[in-house]
N, C-alpha and C positions, 0 to 999 in steps of 0.2 A: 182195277177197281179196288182189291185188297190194300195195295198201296196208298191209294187218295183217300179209303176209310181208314188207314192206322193214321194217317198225316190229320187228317180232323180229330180222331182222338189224341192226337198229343197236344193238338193246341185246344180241345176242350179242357183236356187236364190242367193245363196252364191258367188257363182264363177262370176254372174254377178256384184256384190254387189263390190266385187276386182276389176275389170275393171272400173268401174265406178269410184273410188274413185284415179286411176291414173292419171297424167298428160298426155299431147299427147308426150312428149319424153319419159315417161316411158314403153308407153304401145308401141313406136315404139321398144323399146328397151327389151321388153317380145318379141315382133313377130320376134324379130332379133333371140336375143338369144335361143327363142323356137327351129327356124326354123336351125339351129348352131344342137342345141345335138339330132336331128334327123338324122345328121349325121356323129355326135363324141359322144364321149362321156364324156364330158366338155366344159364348158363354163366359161372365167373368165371376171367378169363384175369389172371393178375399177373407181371409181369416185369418188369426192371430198365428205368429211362430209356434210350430210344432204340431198344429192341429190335424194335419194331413192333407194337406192340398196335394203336395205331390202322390200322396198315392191315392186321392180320388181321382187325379188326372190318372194316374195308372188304372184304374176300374173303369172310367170313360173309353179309355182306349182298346179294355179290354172285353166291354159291349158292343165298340163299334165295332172291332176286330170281328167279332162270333158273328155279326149282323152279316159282315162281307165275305166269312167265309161261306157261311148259307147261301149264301145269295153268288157262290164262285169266284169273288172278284178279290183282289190285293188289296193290302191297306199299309196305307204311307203315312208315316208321321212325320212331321217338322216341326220342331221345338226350338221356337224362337228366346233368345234368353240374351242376358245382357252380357255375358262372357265365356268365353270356348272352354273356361277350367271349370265352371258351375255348369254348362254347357253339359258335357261332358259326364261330370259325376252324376247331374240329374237322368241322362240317358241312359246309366246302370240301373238307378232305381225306376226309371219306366219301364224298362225292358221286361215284359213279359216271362219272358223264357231264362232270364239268366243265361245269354247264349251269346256272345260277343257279334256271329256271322246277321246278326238281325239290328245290328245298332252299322248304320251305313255311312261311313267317313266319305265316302266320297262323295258324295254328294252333301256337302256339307257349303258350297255356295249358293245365290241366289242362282246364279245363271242356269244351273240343273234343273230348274225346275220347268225350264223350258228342251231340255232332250226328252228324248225316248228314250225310255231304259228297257235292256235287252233281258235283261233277270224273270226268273220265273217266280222267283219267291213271294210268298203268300204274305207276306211281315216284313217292315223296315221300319228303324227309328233315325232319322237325321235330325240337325242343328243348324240353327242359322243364327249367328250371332251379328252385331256391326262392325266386328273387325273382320269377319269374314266373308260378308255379304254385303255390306249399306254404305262404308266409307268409302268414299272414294280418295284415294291417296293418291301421290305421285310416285307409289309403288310399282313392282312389277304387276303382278294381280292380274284379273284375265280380261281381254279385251270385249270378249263380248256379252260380260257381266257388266263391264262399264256403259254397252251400248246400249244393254238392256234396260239399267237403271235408268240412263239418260232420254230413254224414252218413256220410261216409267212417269 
């Protein structure tokens, strides 16, 4: 029990730690958007470069997170983006924790999202890009990401 309450404080501390580091339009702009995909399931946030998209997505993720720890359950991110290098970098600046073991490479194709994963961790950040997920090439690539699409 001491253990499962120090693990909630370290990720309250985190999740505070995002908040904190927001402006007050961004963080109106997490409670907007929060309060939105509790009743869709989508939300498109567009603003000019540099405004802080990416890190009101980091305070989205970092409400949804507290919601599922209270509530006992995991929370999976998948960060769809248009290339595995911006892929990638954006996945440092969502990462809550600053902790590489929560940003999840392996599962970085479509096809994972049909396994079962064995992990017990409370937190994951993956990527799906189209070179690593949507085209189909006459590559090696995995067969049953191919089968899946093609049923898709």
């Amino acid at each position: 029990m001491l253990k499962s309450y120090c693990q909630m404080n370290k990720y309250n501390e985190h999740i505070a730690a995002v908040f904190e580091e927001l402006k007050d339009f961004q963080t109106a702009t997490v409670e907007l958007a929060y309060n939105q995909l509790q009743k869709k399931n989508r939300y498109l946030i567009a603003d000019e470069v540099g405004m802080g998209k990416t890190k009101i997505a980091k305070g989205i993720i970092a409400k949804s997170l507290q919601k599922n720890l209270s509530e006992g359950k995991p929370y999976r991110v998948f960060y769809i983006c248009s290339n595995q290098a911006l892929a990638n970098q954006n996945l440092k600046d969502l990462n809550i924790f600053k902790d590489e073991q929560y940003v999840d490479v392996k599962f970085n194709r479509l096809i994972f999202f049909a396994l079962k994963r064995n992990d017990s961790q409370q937190f994951s950040l993956s990527s799906l890009t189209p070179s690593t997920s949507f085209k189909i090439t006459t590559g090696p690539g995995h067969q049953q990401e191919r089968m899946l699409i093609y049923t898709v």
